[in-house]
C-alpha positions as MATLAB code, in Angstrom:
seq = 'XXXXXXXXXXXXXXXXXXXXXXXXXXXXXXXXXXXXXXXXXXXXXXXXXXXXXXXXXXXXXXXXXXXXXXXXXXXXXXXXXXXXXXXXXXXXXXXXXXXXXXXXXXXXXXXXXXXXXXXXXXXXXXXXXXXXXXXXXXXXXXXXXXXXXXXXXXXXXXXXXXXXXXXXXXXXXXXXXXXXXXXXXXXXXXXXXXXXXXXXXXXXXXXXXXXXXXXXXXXXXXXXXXXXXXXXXXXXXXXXXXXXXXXXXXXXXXXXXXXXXXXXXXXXXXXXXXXXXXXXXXXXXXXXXXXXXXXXXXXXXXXXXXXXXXXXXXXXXXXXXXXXXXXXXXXXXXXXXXXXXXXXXXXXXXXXXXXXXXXXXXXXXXXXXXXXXXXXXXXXXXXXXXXXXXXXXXXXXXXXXXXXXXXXXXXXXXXXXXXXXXXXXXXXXXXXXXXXXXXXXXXXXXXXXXXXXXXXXXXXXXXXXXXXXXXXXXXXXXXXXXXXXXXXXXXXXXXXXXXXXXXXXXXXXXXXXXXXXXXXXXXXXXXXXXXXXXXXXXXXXXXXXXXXXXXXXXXX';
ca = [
      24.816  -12.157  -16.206;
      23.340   -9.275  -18.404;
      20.111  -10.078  -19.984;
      19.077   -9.328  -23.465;
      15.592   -8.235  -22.336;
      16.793   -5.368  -20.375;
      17.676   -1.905  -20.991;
      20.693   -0.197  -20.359;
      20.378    1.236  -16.834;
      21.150    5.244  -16.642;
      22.269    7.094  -13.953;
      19.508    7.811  -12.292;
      18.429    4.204  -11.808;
      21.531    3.080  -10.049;
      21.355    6.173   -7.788;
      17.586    5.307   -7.154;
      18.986    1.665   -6.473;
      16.839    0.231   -8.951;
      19.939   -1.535  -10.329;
      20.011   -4.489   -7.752;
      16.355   -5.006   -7.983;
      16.091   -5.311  -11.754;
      18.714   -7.727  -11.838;
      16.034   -9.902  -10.293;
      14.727   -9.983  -13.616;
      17.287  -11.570  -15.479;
      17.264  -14.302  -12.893;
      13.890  -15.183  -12.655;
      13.911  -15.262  -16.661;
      17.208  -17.791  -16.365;
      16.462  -21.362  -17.565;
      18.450  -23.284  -15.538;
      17.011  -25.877  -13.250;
      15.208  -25.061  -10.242;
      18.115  -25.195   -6.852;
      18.210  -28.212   -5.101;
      15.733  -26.577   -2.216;
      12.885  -26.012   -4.867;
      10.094  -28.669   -4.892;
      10.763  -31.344   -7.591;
       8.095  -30.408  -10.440;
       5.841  -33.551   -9.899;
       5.119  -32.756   -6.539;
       1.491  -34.264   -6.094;
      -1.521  -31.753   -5.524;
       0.330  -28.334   -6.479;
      -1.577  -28.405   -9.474;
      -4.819  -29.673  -11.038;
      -3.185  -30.228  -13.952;
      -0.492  -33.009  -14.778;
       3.473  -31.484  -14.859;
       5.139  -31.345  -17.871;
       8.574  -32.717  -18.073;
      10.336  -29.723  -18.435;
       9.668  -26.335  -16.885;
       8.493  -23.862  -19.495;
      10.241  -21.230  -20.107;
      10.394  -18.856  -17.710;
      10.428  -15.455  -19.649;
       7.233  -16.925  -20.732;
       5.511  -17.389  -17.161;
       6.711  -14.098  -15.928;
       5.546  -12.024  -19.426;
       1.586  -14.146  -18.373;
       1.886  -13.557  -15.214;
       2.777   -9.694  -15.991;
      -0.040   -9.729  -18.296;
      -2.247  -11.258  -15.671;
      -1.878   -8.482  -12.954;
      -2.113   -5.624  -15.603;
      -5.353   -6.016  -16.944;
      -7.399   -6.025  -13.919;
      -5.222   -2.917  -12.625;
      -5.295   -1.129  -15.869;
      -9.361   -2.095  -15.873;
     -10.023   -0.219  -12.613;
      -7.109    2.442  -13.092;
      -9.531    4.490  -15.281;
     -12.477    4.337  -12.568;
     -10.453    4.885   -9.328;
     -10.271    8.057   -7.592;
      -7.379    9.316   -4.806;
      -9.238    8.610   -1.717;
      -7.718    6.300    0.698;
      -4.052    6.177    2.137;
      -3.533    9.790    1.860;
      -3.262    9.852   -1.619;
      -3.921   13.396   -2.274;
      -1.686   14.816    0.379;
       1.055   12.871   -0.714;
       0.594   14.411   -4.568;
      -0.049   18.014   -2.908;
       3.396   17.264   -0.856;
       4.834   15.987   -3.718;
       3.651   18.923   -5.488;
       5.363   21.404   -3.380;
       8.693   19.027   -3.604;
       8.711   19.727   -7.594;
       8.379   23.657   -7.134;
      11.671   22.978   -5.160;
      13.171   20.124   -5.139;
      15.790   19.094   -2.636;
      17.338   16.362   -0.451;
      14.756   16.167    2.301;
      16.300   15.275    4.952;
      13.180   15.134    8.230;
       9.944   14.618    9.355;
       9.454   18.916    8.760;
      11.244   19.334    5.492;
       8.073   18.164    3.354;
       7.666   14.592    3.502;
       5.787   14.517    7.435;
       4.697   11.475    8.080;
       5.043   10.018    4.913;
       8.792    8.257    3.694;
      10.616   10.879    1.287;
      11.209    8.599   -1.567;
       7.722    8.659   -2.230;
       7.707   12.110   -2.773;
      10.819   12.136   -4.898;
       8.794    9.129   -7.391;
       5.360   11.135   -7.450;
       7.046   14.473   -7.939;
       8.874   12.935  -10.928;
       5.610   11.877  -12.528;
       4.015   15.043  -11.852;
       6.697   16.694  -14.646;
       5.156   14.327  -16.661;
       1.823   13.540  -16.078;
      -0.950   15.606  -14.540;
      -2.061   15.757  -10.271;
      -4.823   13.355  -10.681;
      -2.919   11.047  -12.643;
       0.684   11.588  -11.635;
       0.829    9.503   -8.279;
      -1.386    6.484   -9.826;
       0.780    5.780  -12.767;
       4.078    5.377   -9.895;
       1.936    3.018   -7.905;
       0.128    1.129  -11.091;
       4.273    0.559  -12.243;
       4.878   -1.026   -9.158;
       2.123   -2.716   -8.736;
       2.463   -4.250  -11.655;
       6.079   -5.474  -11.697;
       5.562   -6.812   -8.074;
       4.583  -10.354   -9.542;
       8.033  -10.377  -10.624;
       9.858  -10.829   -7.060;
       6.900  -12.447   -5.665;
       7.358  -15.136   -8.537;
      10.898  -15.724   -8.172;
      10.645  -16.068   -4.080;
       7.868  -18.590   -4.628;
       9.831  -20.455   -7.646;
      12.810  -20.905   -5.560;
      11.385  -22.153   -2.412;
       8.732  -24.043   -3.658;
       9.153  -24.438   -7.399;
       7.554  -23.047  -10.982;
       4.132  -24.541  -10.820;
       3.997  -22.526   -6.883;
       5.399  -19.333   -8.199;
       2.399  -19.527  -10.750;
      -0.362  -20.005   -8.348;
       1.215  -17.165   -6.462;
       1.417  -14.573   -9.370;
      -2.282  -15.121  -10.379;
      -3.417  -14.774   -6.784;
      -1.646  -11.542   -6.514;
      -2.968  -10.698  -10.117;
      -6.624  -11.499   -8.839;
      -5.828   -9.575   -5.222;
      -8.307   -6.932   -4.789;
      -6.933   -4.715   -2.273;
      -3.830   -4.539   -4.257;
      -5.837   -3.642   -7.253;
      -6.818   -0.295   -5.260;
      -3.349    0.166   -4.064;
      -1.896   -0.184   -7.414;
      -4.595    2.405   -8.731;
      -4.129    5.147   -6.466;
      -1.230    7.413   -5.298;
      -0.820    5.831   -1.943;
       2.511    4.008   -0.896;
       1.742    0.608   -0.178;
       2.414   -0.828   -3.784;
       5.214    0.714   -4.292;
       6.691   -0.145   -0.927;
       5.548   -3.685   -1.518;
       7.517   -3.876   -4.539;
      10.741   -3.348   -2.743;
       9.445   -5.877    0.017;
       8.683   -8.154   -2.329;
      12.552   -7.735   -3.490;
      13.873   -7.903   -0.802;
      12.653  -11.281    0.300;
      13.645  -12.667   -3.381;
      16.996  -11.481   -2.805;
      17.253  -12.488    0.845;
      16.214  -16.103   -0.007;
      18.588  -16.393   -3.304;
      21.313  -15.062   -0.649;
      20.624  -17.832    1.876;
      19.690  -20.667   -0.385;
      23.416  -20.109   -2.811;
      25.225  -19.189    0.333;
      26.170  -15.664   -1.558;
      26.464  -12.209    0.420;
      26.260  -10.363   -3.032;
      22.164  -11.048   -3.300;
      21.797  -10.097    0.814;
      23.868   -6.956    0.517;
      20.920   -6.195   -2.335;
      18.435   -7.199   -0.379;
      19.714   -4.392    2.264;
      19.780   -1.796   -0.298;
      15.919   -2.995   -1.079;
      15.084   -2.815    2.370;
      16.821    0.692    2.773;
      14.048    2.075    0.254;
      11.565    0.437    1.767;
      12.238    1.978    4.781;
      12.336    5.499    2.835;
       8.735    4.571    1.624;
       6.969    3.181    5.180;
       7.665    3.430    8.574;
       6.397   -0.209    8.953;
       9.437   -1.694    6.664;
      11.497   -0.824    9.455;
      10.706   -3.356   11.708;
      12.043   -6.215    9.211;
      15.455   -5.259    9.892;
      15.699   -6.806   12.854;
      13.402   -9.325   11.967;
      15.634  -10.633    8.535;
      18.795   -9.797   10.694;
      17.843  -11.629   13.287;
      16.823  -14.729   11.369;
      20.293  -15.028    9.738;
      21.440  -15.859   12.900;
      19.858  -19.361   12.093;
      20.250  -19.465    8.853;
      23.460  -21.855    8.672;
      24.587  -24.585   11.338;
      28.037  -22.975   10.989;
      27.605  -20.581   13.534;
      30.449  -18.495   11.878;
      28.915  -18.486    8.895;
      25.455  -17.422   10.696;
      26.550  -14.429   12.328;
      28.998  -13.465    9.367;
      25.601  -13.105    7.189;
      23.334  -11.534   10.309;
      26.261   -8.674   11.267;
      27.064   -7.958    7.251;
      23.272   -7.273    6.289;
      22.578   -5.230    9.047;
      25.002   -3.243    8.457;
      24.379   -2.837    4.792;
      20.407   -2.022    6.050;
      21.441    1.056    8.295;
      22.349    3.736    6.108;
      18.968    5.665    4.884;
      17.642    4.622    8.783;
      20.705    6.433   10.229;
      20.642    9.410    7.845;
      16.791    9.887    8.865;
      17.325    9.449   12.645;
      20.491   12.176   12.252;
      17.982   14.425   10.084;
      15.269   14.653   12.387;
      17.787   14.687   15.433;
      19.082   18.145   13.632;
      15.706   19.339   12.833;
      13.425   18.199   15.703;
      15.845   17.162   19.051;
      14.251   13.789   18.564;
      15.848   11.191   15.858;
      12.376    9.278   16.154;
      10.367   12.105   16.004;
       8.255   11.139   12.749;
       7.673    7.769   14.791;
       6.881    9.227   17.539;
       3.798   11.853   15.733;
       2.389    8.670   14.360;
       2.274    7.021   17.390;
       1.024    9.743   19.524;
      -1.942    9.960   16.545;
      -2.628    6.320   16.493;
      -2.933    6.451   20.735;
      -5.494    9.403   20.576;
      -7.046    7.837   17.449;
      -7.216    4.388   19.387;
      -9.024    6.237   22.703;
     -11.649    8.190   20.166;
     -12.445    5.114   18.442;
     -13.246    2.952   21.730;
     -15.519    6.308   23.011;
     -18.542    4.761   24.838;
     -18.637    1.301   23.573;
     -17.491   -2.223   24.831;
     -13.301   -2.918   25.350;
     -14.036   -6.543   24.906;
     -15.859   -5.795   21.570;
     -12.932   -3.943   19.965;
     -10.408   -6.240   21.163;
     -11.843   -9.382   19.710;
     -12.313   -7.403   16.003;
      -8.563   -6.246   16.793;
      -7.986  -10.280   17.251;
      -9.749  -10.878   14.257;
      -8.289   -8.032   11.387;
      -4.914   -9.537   10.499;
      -6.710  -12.701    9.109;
      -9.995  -10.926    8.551;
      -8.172   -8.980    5.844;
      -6.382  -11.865    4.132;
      -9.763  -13.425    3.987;
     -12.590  -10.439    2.443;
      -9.045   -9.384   -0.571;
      -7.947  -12.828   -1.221;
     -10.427  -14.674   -0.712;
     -11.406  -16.954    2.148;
     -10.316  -20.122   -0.329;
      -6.947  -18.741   -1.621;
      -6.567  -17.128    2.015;
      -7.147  -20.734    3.909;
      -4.931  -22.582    1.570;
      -2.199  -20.125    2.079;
      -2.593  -20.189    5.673;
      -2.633  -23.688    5.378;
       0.890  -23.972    3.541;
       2.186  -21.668    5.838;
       1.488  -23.995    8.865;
       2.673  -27.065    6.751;
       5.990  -24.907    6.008;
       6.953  -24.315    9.536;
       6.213  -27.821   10.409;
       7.974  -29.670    7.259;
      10.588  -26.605    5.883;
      13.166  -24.990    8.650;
      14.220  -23.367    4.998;
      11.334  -21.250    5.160;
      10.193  -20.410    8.642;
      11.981  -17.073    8.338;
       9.433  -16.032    6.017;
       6.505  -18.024    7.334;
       8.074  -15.055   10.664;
       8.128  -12.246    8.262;
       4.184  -12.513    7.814;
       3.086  -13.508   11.426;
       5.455  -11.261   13.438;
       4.432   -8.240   12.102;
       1.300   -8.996   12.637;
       1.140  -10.560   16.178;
       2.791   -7.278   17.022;
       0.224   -5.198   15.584;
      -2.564   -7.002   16.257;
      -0.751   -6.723   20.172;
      -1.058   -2.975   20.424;
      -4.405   -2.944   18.901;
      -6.214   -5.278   21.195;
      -4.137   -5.533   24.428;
      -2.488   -2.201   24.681;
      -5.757   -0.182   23.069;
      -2.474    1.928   21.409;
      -2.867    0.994   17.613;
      -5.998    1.623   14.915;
      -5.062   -1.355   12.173;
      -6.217   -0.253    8.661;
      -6.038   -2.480    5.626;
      -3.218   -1.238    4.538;
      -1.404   -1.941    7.001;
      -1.400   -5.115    6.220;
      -0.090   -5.269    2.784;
       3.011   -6.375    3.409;
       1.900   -9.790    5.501;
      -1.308  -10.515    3.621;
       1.383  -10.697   -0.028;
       3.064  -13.344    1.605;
      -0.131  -15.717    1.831;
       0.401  -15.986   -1.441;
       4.084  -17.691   -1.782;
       2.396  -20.712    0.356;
      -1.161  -21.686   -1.358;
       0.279  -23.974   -4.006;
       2.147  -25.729   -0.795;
      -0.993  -25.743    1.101;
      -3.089  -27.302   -1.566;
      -0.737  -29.913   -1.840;
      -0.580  -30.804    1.998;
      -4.685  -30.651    1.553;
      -4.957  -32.509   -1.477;
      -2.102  -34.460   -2.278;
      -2.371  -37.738   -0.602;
      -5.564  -38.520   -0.188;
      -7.501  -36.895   -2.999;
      -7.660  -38.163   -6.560;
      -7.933  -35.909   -9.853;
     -10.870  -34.975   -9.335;
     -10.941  -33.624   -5.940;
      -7.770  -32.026   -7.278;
      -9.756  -30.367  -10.439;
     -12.672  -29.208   -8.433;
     -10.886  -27.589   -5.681;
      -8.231  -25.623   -7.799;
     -11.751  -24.691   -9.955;
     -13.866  -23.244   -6.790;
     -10.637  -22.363   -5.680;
     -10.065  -20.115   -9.318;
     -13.729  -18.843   -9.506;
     -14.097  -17.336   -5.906;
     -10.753  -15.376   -5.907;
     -11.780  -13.806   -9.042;
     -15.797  -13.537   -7.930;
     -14.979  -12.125   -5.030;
     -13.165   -9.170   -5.451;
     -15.659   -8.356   -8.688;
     -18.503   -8.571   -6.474;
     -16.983   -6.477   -3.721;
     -15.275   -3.731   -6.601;
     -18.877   -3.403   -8.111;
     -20.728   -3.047   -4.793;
     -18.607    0.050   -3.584;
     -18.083    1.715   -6.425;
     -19.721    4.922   -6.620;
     -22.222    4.012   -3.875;
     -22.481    5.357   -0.799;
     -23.752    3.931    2.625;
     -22.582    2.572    5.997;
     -21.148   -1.140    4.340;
     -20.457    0.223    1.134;
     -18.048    2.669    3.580;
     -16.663    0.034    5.497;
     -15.814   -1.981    2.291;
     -14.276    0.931   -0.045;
     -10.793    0.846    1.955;
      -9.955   -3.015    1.030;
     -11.896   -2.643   -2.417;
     -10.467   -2.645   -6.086;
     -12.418    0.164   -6.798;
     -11.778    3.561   -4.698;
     -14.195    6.210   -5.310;
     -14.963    9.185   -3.534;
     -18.956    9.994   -1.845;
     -21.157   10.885   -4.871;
     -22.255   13.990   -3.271;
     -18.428   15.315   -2.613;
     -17.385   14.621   -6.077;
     -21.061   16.824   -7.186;
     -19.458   19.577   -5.473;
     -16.389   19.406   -6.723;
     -17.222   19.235  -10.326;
     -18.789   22.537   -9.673;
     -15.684   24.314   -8.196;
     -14.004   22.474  -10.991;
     -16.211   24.073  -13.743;
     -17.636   27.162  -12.168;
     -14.893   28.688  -10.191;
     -11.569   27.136  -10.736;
     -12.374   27.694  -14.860;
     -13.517   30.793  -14.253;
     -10.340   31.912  -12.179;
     -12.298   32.520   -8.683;
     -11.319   31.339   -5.448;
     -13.179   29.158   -2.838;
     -13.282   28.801    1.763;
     -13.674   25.620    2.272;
     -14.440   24.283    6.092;
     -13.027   21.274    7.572;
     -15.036   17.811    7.568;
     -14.470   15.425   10.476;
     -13.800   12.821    8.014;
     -11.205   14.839    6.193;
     -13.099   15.083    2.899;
     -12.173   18.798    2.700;
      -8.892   17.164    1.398;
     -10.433   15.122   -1.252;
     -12.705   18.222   -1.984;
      -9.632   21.036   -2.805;
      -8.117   18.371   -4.695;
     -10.491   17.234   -7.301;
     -11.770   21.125   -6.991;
      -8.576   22.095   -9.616;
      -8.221   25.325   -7.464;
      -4.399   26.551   -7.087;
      -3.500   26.834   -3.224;
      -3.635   30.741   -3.607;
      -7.253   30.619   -4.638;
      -8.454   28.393   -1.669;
      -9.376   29.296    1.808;
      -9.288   26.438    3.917;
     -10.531   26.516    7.080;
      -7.735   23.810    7.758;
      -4.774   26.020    7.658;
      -3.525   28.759   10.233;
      -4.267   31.505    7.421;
      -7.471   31.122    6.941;
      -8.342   34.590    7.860;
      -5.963   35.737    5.863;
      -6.478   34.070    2.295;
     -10.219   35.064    3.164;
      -9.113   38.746    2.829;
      -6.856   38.364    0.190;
      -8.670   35.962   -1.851;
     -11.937   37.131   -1.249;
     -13.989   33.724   -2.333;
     -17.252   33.971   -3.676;
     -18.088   30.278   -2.699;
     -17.897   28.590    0.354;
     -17.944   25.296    1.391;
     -19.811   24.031    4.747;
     -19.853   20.446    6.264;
     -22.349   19.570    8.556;
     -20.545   18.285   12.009;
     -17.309   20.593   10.584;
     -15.950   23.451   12.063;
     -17.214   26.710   10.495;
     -20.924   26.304   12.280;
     -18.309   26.969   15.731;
     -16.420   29.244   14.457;
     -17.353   32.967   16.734;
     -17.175   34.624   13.475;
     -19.660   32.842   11.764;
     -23.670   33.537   11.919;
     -25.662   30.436   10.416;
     -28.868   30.475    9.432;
     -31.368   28.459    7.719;
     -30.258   29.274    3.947;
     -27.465   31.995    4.783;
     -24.099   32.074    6.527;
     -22.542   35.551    7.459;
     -18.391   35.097    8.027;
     -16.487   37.798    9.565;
     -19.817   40.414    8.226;
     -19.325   38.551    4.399;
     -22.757   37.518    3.848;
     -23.250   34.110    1.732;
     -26.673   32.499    0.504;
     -26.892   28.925    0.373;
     -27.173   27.419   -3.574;
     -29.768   24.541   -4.601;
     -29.072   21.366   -5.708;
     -26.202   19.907   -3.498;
     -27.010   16.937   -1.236;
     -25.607   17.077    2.946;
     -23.692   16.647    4.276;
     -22.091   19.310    2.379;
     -23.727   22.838    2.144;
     -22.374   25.154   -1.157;
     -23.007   29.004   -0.746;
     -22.232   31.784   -2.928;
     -21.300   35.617   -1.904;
     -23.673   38.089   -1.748;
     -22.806   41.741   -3.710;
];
């Protein structure tokens, strides 16, 4: 059915496979009854609030629930900074992609580590909007529009009043609020996820191959976005197996959407066969990086230590960004789901698999570093199963009041809680305020880098000069030529193979130092208490800049 509400799709978006996934749209907005699976609408408990008779309309909910997860995004959107989730290389990759674009087709043909259809996305918006901006507006779209599949999976297994709950504890989700403000991958990624377990559940619940052979194409993009989407197509795949008693019917489902989920998988594996010998090449970088990673992280300290915070992350992030009362109930409902809904235990796996998995390398094998965003993917499902929990808390025994006062406290801490955190990290620096800014709403970069780089900005970049800049252990030399506005042929980063070489050709008249970085090694390099002589260039070190970076300007 076409929808009123929806434009007429070009080309591009079909190619893009956007076509599929919008049509989600016109479903959620249908006003037909809820299927047969759904939760009548007086189930007990989901709601403090007594049920109407009649489910409002729908294009309603969705156009609140849009509303709900854009204003906090669009609040923070203005504050945020690229820092986490390698949002600057990604626009500097994506950068290079727009200068010439093509099909990219491996790990070495400009996307790395990273899946290409981000780069294709950002490098779109950079024709349109500029560096700093470009990559945030992609991920602040998606973000957005991610209540959309995450309301229609929730509405369908466990009614309207569920798929509300769920859409404003997304909208209130701080982590996402970060993610959907800077030009990392993980909200854009989760959109498609999100998508993909709408269109996998319509498929299963209507008996209909058309919505799983979408969900495949969703999944395909995922997987051209993250590395970690792969692993749900064996996951969904296998879980059709027991999706039908008909056996025939089962396997008929399993064999067709894993089929339909192979294509961009395949085409990457043959690419990176061609390019590097190895078709799991990019896999196998980020594995060998998370293995040496893992090993410098334990160092000198306790095994048993890291393990048990390993044990501890999966749920320890669902907890600090949703909230520990929005996280519990979720939790909650997903226990009660496995026990009381076979319907739904294939999502109910989709969250915990993953994450045993994970949470397995990372505490028993000492092979995997977790990082909040790895967990995006899991941690959006909590929310699909809090208006089920609540009900399987409340319901029976508790009387309107309990009811009220719980979905209150309930209301209050998953929006107190992310404010609290978002104002205590942003543009503050120390050792919590550090360990908080990666699952914060707001992501801003250490005062004292962003000082320098308003100077490079103002005093060199403006001015058409060039700058060396060394490399910090923490990587904040990326962040630093990023927000510095300096062209790559006017920097001299002690990062790439030609340093030497843009140092004689660009001849900077600042330079950069970080203390602990690699210049104050470097054989060619004579430090001294306010100088620094490079290669017999002599620079003296300039007031007014705070360590651990050190700014020095050329001597005549």
């Amino acid at each position: 059915m076409k929808s009123a509400a929806l434009p007429e799709q070009g080309n591009n978006g079909r190619w893009l496979g956007f076509g599929p996934c919008l049509r989600i749209l016109p479903r959620v907005m249908a006003t037909a009854p809820a299927p047969l699976s759904v939760s009548p609408p007086h189930a007990p408990g989901l709601s403090a609030v007594p049920a109407p008779q009649h489910e409002p309309g729908t294009r309603l909910l969705v156009g609140l629930l849009l509303v709900a997860a854009l204003v906090p995004r669009l609040g923070v959107f203005f504050v945020n900074e690229n820092l986490f989730g390698d949002a600057v290389v990604r626009t500097e990759l994506a950068e290079r992609w727009l200068r010439a674009p093509h099909l990219i087709t491996a790990y070495g043909d400009g996307a790395y580590q990273f899946g290409p259809l981000h780069m294709y996305l950002v490098g779109a918006a950079l024709s349109v909007f500029d560096r700093e901006v470009a990559g945030r507006v992609v991920s602040l779209l998606f973000g957005v529009l991610s209540v959309v599949p995450l309301f229609a999976l929730t509405r369908r297994l466990f009614g309207w009043r569920a798929g509300v709950v769920a859409g404003l504890s997304f909208a209130a989700w701080g982590m996402h609020m970060q993610f959907s403000t800077t030009a990392c991958s993980e909200a854009v990624s989760l959109f498609f996820m999100l998508a993909t377990f709408a269109l996998y559940a319509e498929g299963v619940d209507e008996n209909r191959f058309l919505p799983l052979f979408q969900a495949a194409l969703m999944l395909n993009l995922a997987c051209a976005l993250r590395y970690d989407a792969w692993m749900y197509i064996p996951l969904l795949t296998g879980a059709l197996c027991f999706s039908s008693q008909d056996r025939v019917v089962s396997l008929t489902r399993a064999v067709g959407f894993g089929l339909v989920c192979l294509p961009f998988p395949l085409l990457w594996m043959q690419g990176n066969e061609l390019m590097h010998g190895n078709p799991f090449f990019p896999v196998a970088a980020v594995e060998d990086f998370h293995r040496n990673w893992a090993k410098a992280s334990l160092g000198a300290g306790s095994n048993v230590r890291w393990r048990l915070q390993q044990l501890a992350f999966w749920p320890g992030i669902a907890l600090l960004t949703l909230s520990p009362l929005v996280a519990l109930l979720g939790m909650t409902g997903m226990v009660r789901a496995w026990r009381s809904r076979p319907d739904t235990r294939w999502l109910v796996a989709a969250a915990v698999l993953p994450a045993a998995y994970f949470t397995f390398r990372a505490a028993a094998l000492l092979t995997f570093v977790p990082l909040g965003r790895f967990t995006v993917t899991q941690v959006a499902l909590v929310p699909v199963f809090v208006a089920f929990g609540f009900a399987g808390l409340v319901g029976a025994r508790g009387g309107p009041v309990l009811r009220k006062a719980l979905a209150g406290v309930t209301a209050l801490v998953a929006v107190a809680v992310p404010v609290a955190m978002g104002l205590y990290t942003f543009r503050a620096d120390g050792p919590l305020q550090a360990t908080l800014r990666p699952i914060s709403p707001t992501s801003t970069n250490p005062v004292a880098l962003m000082q320098v780089a308003k100077f490079l900005k103002a005093e060199v970049a403006a001015k058409g000069g060039a700058a060396a800049l060394d490399i910090d252990p923490n990587y904040m030399d990326l962040q630093l030529a990023f927000f510095s506005g300096l062209p790559e042929e006017r920097l001299a980063r002690v990062r790439w193979d030609t340093f030497r070489q843009r140092m004689r050709e660009a001849r900077p008249e600042v330079l950069v130092r970080f203390d602990g970085g690699t210049l104050a090694k470097d054989a060619g390099v004579k430090l001294e208490e306010r100088s620094l002589v490079l290669d017999g260039v002599a620079y003296q070190k300039l007031e007014g800049f705070t360590a651990p970076l050190h700014v020095y300007r050329r001597q005549p």
